[in-house]
LOGU-960017 format. One record per atom (N, C-alpha, C, O, CB): residue number from 1; residue in three letters; chain; atom name; y negated, x negated, z. Coordinates in steps of 0.05 Angstrom, whole numbers, plus 5000, padded with zeros to 4 digits. Glycine has a CB too. Example, Ala and Ser with C-alpha at 12.3 -4.5 7.8 and 13.67 -1.06 7.14 Angstrom:
! LOGU-960017
1  ALA  A  N  5114  4736  5156
1  ALA  A  CA  5090  4754  5156
1  ALA  A  C  5066  4736  5156
1  ALA  A  O  5066  4715  5169
1  ALA  A  CB  5089  4774  5181
2  SER  A  N  5045  4743  5142
2  SER  A  CA  5021  4727  5143
2  SER  A  C  4999  4742  5157
2  SER  A  O  4977  4732  5161
2  SER  A  CB  5012  4718  5114
! end
This chain:
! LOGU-960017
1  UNK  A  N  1048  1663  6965
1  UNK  A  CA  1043  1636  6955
1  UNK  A  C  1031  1619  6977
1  UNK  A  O  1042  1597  6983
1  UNK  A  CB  1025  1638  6930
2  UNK  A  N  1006  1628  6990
2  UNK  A  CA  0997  1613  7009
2  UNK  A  C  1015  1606  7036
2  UNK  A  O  1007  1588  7051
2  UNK  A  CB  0975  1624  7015
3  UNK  A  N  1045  1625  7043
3  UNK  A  CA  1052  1620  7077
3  UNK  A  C  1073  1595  7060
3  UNK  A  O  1083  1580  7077
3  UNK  A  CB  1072  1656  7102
4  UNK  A  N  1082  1586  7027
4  UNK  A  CA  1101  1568  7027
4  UNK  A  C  1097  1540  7043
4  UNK  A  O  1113  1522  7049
4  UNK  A  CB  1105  1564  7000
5  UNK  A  N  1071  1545  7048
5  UNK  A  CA  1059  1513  7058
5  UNK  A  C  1048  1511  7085
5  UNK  A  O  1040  1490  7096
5  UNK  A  CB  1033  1502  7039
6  UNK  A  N  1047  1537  7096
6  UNK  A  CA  1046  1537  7129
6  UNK  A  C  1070  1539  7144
6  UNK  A  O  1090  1550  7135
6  UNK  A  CB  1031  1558  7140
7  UNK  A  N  1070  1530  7167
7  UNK  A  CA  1092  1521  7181
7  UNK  A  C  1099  1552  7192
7  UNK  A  O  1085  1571  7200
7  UNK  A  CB  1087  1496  7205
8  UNK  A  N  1129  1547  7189
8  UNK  A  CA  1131  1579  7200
8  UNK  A  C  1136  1571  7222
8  UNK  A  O  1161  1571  7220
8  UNK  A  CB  1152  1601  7189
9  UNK  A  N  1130  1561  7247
9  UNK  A  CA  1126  1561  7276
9  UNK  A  C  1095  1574  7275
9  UNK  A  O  1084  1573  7296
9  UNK  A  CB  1129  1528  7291
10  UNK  A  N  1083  1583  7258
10  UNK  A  CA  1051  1589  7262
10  UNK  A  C  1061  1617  7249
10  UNK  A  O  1076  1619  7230
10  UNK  A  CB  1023  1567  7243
11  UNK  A  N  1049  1641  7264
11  UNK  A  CA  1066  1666  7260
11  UNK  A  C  1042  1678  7236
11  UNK  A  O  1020  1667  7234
11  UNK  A  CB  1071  1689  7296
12  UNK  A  N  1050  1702  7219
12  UNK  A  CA  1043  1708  7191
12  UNK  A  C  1016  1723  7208
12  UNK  A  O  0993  1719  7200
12  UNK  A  CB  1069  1728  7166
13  UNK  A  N  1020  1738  7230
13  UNK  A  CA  0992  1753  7235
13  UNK  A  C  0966  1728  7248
13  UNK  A  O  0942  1729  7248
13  UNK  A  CB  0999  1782  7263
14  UNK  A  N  0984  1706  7257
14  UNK  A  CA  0953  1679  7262
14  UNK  A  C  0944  1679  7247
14  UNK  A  O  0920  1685  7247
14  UNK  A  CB  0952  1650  7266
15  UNK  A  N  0962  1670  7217
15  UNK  A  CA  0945  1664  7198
15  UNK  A  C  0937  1679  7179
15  UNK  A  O  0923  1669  7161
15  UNK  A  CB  0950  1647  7189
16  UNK  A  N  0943  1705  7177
16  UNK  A  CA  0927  1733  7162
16  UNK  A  C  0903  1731  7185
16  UNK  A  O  0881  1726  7175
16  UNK  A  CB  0948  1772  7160
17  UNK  A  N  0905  1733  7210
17  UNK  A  CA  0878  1731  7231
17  UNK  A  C  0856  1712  7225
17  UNK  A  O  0834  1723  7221
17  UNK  A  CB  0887  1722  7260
18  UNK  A  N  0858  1688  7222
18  UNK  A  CA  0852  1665  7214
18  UNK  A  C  0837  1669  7184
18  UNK  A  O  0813  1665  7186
18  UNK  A  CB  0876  1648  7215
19  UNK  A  N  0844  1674  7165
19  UNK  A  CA  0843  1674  7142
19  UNK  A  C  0814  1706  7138
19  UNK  A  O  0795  1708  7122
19  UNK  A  CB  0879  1675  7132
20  UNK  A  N  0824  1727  7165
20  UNK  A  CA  0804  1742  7155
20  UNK  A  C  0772  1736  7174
20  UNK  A  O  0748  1743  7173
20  UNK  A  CB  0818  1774  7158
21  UNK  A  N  0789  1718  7191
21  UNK  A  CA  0761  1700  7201
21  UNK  A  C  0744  1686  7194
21  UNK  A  O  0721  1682  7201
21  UNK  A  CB  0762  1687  7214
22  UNK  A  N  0762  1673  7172
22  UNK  A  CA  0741  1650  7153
22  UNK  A  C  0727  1666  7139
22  UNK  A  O  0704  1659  7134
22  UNK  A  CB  0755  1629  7131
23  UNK  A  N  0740  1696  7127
23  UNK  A  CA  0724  1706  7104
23  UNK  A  C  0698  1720  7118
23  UNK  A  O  0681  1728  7102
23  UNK  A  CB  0744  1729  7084
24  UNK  A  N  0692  1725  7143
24  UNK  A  CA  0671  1735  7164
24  UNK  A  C  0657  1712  7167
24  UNK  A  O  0633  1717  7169
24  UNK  A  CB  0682  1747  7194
25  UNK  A  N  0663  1683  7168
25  UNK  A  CA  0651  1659  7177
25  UNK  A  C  0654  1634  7155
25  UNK  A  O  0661  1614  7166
25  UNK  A  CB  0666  1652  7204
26  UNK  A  N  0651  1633  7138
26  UNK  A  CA  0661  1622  7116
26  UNK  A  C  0646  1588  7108
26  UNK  A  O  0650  1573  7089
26  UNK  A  CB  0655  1647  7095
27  UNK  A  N  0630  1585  7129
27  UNK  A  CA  0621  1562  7139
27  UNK  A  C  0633  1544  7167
27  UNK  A  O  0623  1526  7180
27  UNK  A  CB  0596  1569  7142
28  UNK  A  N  0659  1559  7168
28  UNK  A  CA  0665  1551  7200
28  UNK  A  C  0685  1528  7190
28  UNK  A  O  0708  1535  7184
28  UNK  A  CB  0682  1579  7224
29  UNK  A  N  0678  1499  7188
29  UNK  A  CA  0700  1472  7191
29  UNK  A  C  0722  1477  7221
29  UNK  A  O  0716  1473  7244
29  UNK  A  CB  0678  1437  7195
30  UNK  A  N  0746  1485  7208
30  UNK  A  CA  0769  1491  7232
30  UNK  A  C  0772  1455  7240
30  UNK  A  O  0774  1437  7224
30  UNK  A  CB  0808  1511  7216
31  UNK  A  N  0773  1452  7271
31  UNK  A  CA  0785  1429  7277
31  UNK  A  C  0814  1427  7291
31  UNK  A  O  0823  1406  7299
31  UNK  A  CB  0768  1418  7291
32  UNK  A  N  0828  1456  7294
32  UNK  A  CA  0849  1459  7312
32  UNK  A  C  0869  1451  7278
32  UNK  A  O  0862  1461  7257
32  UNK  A  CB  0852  1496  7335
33  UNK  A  N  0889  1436  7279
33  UNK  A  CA  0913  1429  7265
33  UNK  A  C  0927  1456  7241
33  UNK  A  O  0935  1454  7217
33  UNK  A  CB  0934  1422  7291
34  UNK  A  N  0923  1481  7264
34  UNK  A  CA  0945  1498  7253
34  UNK  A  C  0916  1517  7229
34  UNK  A  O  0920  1533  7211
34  UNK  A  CB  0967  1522  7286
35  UNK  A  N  0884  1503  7243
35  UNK  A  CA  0873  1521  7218
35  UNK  A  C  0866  1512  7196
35  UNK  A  O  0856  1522  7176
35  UNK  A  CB  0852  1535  7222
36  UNK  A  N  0878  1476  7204
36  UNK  A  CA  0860  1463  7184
36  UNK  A  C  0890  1466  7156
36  UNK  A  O  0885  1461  7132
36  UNK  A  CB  0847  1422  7197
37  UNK  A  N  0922  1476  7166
37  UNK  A  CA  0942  1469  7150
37  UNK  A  C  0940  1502  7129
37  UNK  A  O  0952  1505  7107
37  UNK  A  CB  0973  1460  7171
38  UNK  A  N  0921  1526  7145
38  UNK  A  CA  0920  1551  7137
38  UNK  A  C  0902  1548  7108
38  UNK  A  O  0910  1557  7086
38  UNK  A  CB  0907  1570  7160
39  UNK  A  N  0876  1532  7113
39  UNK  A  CA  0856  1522  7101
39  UNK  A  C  0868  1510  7072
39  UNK  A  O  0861  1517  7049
39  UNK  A  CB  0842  1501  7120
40  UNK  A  N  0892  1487  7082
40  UNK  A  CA  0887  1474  7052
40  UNK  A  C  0916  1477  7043
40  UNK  A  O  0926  1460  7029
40  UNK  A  CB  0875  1439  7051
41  UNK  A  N  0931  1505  7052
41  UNK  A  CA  0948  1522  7044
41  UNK  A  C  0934  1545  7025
41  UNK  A  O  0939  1542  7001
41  UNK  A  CB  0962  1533  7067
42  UNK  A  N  0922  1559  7030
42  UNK  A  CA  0895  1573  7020
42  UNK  A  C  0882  1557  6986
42  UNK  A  O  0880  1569  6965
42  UNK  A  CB  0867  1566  7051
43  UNK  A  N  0876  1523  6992
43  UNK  A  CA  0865  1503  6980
43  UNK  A  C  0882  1504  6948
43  UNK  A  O  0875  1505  6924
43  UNK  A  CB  0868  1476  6999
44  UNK  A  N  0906  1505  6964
44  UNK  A  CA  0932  1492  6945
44  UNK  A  C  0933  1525  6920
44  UNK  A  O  0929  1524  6896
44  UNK  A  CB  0974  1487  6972
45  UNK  A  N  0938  1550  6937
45  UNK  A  CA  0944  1578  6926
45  UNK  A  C  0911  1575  6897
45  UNK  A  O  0908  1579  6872
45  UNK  A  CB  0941  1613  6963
46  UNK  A  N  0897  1567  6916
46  UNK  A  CA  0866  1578  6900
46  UNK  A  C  0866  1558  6876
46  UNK  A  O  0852  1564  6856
46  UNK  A  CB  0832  1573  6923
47  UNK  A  N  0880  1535  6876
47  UNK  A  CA  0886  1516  6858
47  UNK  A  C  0903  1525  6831
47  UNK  A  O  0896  1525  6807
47  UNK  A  CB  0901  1496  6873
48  UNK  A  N  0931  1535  6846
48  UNK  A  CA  0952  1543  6823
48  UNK  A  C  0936  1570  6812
48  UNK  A  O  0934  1570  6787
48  UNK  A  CB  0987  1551  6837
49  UNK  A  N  0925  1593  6826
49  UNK  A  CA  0915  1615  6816
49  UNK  A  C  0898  1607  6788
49  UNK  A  O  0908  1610  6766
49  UNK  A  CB  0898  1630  6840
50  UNK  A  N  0869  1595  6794
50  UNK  A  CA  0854  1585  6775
50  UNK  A  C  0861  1569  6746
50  UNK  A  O  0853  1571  6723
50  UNK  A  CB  0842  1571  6789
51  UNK  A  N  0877  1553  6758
51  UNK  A  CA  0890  1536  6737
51  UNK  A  C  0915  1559  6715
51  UNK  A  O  0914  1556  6691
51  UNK  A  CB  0909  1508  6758
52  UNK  A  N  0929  1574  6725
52  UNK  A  CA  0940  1598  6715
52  UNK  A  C  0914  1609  6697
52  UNK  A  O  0908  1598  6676
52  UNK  A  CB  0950  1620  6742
53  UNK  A  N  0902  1628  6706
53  UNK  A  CA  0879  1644  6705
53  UNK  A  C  0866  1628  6671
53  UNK  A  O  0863  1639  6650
53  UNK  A  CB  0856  1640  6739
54  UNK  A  N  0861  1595  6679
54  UNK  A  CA  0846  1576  6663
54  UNK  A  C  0869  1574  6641
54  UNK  A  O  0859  1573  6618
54  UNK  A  CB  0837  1546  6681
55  UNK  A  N  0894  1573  6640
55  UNK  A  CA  0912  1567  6621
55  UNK  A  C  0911  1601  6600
55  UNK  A  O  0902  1606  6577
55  UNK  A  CB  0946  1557  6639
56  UNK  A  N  0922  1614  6618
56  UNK  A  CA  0921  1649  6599
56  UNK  A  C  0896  1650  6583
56  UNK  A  O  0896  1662  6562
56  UNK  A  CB  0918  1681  6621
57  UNK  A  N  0869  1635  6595
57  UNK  A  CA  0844  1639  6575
57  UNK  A  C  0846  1627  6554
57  UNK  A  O  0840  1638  6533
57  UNK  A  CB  0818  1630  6584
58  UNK  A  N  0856  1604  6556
58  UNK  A  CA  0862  1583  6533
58  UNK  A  C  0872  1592  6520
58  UNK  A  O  0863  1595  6497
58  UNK  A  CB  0874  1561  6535
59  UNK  A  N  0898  1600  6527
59  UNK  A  CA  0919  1611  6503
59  UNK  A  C  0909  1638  6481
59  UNK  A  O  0919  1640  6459
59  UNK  A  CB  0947  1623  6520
60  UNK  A  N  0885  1659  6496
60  UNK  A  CA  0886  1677  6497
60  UNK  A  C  0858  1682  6475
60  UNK  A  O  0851  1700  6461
60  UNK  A  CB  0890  1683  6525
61  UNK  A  N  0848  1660  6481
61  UNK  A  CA  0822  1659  6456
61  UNK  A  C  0824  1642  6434
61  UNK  A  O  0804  1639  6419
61  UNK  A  CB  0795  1650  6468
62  UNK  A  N  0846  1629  6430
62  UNK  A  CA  0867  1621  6398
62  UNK  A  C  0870  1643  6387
62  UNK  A  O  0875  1639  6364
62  UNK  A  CB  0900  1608  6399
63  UNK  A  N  0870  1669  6392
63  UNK  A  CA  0871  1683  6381
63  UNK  A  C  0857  1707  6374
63  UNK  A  O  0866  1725  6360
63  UNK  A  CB  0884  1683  6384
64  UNK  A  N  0833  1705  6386
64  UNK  A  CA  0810  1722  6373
64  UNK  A  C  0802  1721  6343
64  UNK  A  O  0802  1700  6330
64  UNK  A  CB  0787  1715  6386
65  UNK  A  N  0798  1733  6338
65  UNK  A  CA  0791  1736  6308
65  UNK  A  C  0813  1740  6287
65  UNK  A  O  0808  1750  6265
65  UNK  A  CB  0778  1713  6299
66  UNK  A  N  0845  1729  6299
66  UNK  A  CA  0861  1729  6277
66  UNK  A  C  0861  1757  6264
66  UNK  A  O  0861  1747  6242
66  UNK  A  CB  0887  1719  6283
67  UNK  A  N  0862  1775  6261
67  UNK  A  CA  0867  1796  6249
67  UNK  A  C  0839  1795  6224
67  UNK  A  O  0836  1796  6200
67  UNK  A  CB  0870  1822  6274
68  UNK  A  N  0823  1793  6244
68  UNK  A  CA  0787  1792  6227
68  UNK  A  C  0795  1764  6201
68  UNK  A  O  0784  1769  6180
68  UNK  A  CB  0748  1776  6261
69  UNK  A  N  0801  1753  6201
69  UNK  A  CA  0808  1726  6188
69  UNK  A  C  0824  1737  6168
69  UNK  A  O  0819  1728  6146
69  UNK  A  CB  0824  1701  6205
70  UNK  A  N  0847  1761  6169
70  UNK  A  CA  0879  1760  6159
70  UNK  A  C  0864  1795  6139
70  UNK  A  O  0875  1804  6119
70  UNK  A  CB  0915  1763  6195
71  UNK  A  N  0841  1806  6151
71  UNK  A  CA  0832  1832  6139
71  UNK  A  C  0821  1812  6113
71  UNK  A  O  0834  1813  6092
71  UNK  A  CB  0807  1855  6159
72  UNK  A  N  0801  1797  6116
72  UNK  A  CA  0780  1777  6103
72  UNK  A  C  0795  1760  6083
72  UNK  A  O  0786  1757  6060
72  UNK  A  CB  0765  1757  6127
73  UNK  A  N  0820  1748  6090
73  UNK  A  CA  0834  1727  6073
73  UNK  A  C  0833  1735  6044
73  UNK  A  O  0829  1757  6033
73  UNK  A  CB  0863  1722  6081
74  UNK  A  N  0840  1704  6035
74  UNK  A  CA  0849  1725  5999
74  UNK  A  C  0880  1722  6016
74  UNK  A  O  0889  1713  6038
74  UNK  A  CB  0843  1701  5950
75  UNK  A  N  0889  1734  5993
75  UNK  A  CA  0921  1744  5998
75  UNK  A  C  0945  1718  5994
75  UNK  A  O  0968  1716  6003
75  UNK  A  CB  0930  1772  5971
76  UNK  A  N  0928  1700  5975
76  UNK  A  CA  0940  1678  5986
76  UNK  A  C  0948  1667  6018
76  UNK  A  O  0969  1662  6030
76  UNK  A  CB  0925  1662  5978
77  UNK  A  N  0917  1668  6025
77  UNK  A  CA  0911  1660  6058
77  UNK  A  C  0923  1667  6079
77  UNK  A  O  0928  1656  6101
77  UNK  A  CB  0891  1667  6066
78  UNK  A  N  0928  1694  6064
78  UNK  A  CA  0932  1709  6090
78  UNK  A  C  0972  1704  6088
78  UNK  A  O  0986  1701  6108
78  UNK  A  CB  0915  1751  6088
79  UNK  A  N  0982  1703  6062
79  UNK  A  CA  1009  1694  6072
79  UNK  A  C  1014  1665  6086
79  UNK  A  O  1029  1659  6104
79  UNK  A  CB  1027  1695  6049
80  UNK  A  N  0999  1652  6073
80  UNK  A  CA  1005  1613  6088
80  UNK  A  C  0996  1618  6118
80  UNK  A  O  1007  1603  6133
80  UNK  A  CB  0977  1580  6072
81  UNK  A  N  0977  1638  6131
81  UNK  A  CA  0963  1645  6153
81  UNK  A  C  0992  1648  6169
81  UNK  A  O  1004  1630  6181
81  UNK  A  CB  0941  1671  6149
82  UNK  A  N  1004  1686  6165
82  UNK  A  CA  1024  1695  6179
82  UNK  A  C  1045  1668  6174
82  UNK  A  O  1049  1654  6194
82  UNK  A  CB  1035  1728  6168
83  UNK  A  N  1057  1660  6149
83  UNK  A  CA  1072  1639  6164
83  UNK  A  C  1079  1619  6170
83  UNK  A  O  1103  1612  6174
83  UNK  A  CB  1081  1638  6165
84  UNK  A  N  1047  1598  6175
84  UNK  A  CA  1048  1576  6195
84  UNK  A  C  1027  1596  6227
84  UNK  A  O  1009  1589  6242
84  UNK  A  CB  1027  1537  6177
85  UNK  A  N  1036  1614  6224
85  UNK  A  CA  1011  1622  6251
85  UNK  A  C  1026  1608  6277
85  UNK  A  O  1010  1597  6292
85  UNK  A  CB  1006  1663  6258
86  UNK  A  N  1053  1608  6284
86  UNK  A  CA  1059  1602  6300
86  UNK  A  C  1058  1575  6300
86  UNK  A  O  1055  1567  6323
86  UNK  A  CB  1076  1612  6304
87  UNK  A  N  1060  1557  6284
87  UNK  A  CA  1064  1527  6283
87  UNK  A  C  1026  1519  6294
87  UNK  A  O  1018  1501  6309
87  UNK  A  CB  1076  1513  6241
88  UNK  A  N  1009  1541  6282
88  UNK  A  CA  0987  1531  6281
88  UNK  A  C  0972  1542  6321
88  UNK  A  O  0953  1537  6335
88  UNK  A  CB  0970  1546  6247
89  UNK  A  N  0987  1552  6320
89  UNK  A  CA  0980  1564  6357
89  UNK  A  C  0995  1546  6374
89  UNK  A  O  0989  1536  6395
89  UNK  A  CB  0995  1600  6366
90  UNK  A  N  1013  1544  6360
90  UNK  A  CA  1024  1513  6379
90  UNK  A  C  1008  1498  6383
90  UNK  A  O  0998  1491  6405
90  UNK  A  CB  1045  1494  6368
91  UNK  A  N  1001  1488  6356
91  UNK  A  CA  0988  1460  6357
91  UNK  A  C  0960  1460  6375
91  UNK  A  O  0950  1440  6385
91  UNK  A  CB  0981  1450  6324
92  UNK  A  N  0949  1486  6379
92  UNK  A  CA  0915  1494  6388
92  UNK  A  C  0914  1496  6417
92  UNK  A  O  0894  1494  6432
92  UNK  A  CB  0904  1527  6375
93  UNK  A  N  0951  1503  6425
93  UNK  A  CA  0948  1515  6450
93  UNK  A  C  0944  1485  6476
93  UNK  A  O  0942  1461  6471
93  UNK  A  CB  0979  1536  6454
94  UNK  A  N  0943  1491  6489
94  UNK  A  CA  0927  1474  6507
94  UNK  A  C  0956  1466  6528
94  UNK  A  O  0969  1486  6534
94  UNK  A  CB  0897  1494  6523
95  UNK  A  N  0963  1447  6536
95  UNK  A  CA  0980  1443  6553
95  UNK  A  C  0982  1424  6580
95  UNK  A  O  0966  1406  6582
95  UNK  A  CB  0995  1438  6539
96  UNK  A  N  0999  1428  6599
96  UNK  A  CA  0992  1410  6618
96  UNK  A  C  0994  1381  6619
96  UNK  A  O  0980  1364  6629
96  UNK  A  CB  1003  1417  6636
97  UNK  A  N  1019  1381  6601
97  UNK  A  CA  1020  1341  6595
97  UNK  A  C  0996  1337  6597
97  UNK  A  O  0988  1328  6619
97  UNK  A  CB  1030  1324  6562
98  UNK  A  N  0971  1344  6571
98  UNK  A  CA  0954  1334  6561
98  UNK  A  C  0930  1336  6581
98  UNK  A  O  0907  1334  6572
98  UNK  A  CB  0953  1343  6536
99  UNK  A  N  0934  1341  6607
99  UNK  A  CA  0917  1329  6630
99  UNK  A  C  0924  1303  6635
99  UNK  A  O  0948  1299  6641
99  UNK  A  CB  0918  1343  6656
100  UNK  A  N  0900  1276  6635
100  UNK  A  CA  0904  1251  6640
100  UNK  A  C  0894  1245  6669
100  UNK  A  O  0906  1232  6687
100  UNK  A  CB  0890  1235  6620
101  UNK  A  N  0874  1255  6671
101  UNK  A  CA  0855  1256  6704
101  UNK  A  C  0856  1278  6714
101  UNK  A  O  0853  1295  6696
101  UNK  A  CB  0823  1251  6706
102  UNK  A  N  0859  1288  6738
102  UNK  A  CA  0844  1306  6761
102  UNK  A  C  0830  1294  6776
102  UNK  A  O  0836  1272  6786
102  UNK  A  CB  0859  1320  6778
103  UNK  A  N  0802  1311  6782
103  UNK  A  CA  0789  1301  6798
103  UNK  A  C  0779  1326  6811
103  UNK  A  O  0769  1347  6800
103  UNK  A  CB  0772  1282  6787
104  UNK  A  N  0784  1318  6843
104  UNK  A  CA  0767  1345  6857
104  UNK  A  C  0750  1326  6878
104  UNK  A  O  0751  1302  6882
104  UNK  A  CB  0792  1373  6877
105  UNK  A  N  0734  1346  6888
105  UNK  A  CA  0717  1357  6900
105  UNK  A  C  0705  1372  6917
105  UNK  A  O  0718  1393  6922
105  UNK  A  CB  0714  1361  6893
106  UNK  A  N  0681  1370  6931
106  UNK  A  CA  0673  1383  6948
106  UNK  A  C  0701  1406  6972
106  UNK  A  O  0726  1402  6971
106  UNK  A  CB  0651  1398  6929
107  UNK  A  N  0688  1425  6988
107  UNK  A  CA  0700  1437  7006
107  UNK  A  C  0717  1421  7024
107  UNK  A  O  0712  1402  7038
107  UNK  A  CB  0713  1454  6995
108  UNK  A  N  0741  1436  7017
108  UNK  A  CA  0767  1424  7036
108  UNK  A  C  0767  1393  7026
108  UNK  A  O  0762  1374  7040
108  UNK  A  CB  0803  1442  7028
109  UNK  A  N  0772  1392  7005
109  UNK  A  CA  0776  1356  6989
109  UNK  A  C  0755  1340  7013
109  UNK  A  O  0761  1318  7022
109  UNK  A  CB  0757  1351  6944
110  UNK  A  N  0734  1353  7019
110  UNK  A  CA  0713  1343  7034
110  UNK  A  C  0721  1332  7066
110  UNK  A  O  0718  1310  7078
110  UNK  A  CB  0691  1366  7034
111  UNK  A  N  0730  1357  7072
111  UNK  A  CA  0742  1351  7105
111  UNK  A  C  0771  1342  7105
111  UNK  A  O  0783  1351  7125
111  UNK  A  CB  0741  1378  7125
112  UNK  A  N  0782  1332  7093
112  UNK  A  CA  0806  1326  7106
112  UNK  A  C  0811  1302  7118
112  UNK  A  O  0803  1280  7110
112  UNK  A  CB  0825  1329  7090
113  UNK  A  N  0823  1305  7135
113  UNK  A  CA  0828  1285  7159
113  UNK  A  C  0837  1255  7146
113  UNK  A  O  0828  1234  7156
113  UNK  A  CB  0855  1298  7180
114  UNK  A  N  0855  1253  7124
114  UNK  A  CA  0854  1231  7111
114  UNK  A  C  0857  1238  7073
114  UNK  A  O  0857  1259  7060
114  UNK  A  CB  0879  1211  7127
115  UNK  A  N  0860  1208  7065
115  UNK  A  CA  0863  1204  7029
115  UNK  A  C  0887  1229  7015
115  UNK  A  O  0888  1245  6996
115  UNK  A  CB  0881  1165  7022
116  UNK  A  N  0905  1218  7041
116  UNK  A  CA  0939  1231  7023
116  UNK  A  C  0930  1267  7033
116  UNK  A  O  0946  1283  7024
116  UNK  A  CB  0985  1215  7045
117  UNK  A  N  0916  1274  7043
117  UNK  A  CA  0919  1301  7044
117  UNK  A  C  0899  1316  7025
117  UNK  A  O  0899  1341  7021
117  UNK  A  CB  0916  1309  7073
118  UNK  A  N  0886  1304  7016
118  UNK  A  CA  0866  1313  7000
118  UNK  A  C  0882  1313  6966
118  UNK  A  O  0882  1331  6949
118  UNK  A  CB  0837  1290  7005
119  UNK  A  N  0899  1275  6966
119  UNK  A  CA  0919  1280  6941
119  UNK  A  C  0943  1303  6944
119  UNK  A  O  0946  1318  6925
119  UNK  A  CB  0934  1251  6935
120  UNK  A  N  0953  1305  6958
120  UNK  A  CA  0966  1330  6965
120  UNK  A  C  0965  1367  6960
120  UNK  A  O  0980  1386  6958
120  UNK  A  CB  0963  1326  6987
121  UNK  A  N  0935  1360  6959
121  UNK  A  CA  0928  1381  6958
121  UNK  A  C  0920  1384  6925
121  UNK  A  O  0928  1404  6913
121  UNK  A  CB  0909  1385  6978
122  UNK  A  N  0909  1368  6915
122  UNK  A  CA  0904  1373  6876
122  UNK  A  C  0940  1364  6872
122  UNK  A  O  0951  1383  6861
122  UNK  A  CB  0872  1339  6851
123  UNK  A  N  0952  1350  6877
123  UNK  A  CA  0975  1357  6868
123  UNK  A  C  0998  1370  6870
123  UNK  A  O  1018  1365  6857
123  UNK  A  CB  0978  1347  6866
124  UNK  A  N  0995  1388  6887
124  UNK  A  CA  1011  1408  6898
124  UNK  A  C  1003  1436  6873
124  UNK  A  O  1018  1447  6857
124  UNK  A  CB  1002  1412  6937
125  UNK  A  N  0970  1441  6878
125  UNK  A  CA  0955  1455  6864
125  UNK  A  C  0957  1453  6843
125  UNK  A  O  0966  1475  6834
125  UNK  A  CB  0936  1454  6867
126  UNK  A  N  0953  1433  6822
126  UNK  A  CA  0963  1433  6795
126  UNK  A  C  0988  1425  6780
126  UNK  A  O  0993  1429  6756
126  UNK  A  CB  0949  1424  6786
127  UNK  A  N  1004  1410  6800
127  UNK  A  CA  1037  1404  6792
127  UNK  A  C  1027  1382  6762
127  UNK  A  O  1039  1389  6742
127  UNK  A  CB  1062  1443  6782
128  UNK  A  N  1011  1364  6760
128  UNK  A  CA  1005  1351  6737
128  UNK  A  C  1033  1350  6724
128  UNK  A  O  1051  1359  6738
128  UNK  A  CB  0990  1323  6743
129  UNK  A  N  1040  1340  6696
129  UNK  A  CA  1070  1335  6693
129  UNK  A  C  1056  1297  6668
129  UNK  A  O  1036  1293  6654
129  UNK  A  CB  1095  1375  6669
130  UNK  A  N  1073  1285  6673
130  UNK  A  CA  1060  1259  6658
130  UNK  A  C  1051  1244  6673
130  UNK  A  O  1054  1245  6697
130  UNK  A  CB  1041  1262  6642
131  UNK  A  N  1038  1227  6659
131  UNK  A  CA  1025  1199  6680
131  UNK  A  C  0992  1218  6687
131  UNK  A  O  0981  1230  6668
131  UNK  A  CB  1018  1156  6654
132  UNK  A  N  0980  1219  6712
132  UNK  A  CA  0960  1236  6711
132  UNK  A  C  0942  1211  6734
132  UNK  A  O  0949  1197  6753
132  UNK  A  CB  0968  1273  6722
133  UNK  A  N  0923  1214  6721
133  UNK  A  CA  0900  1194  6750
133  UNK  A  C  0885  1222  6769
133  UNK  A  O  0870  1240  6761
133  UNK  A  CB  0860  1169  6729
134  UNK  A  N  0899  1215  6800
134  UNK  A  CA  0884  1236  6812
134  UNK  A  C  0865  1222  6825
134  UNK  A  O  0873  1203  6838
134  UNK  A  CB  0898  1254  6828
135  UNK  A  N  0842  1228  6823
135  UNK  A  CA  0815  1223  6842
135  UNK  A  C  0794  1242  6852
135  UNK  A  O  0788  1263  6842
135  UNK  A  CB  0800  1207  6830
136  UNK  A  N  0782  1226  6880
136  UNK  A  CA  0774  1247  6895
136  UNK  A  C  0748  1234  6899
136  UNK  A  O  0731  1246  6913
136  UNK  A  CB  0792  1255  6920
! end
């Protein structure tokens, strides 16, 4: 995920080298070009990962309890339950349209050399879909 966005003129062991340098030095602001593109290649991966990671939670705690709810129901409940459950998990589940703003922050967002690389980077990272306000 992270080499889609480094230049492949920059060879895979620089930037596995690079990358296990930062994790030894992890305060070190790169000023050479090829560490700063490793950096907010890295930026972009740690973006989509989280946001993944953040969506499966969402989805994934709509559904705690249903069984405890469906033991508990009267028997009415529990049939109108099983079948709108899917209509009703739809409606709960969380989606990307329904992001209006991104806003990042600190780190890399911090050092980048200019505006568009910093937008570049939350939108590469979260692929917004819709009208979305990005700010930094």
């Amino acid at each position: 995920m992270v080499f889609n966005w480094i230049d492949p003129a920059m060879s895979r062991d620089d930037a596995l080298n690079y990358i296990a340098n930062k994790t030894l030095y992890p305060t070190f602001v790169p000023t050479a070009s090829r560490h700063i593109m490793v950096e907010q290649a890295i930026a972009r991966a740690a973006i989509q990962m989280s946001l993944k990671q953040h969506l499966e939670m969402n989805f994934n705690t709509s559904r705690i309890g249903f069984l405890d709810r469906v033991k508990t129901a009267s028997h009415l409940e529990r049939i109108r339950e099983a079948l709108y459950f899917d209509q009703e998990n739809e409606r709960k589940k969380f989606h990307i349209y329904d992001i209006s703003i991104l806003i990042g922050s600190g780190g890399i967002l911090s050092h980048v050399q200019n505006t568009r690389q910093a937008l570049s980077i939350i939108y590469n990272g979260f692929k917004p879909e819709g009208i979305t306000d990005i700010w930094r």
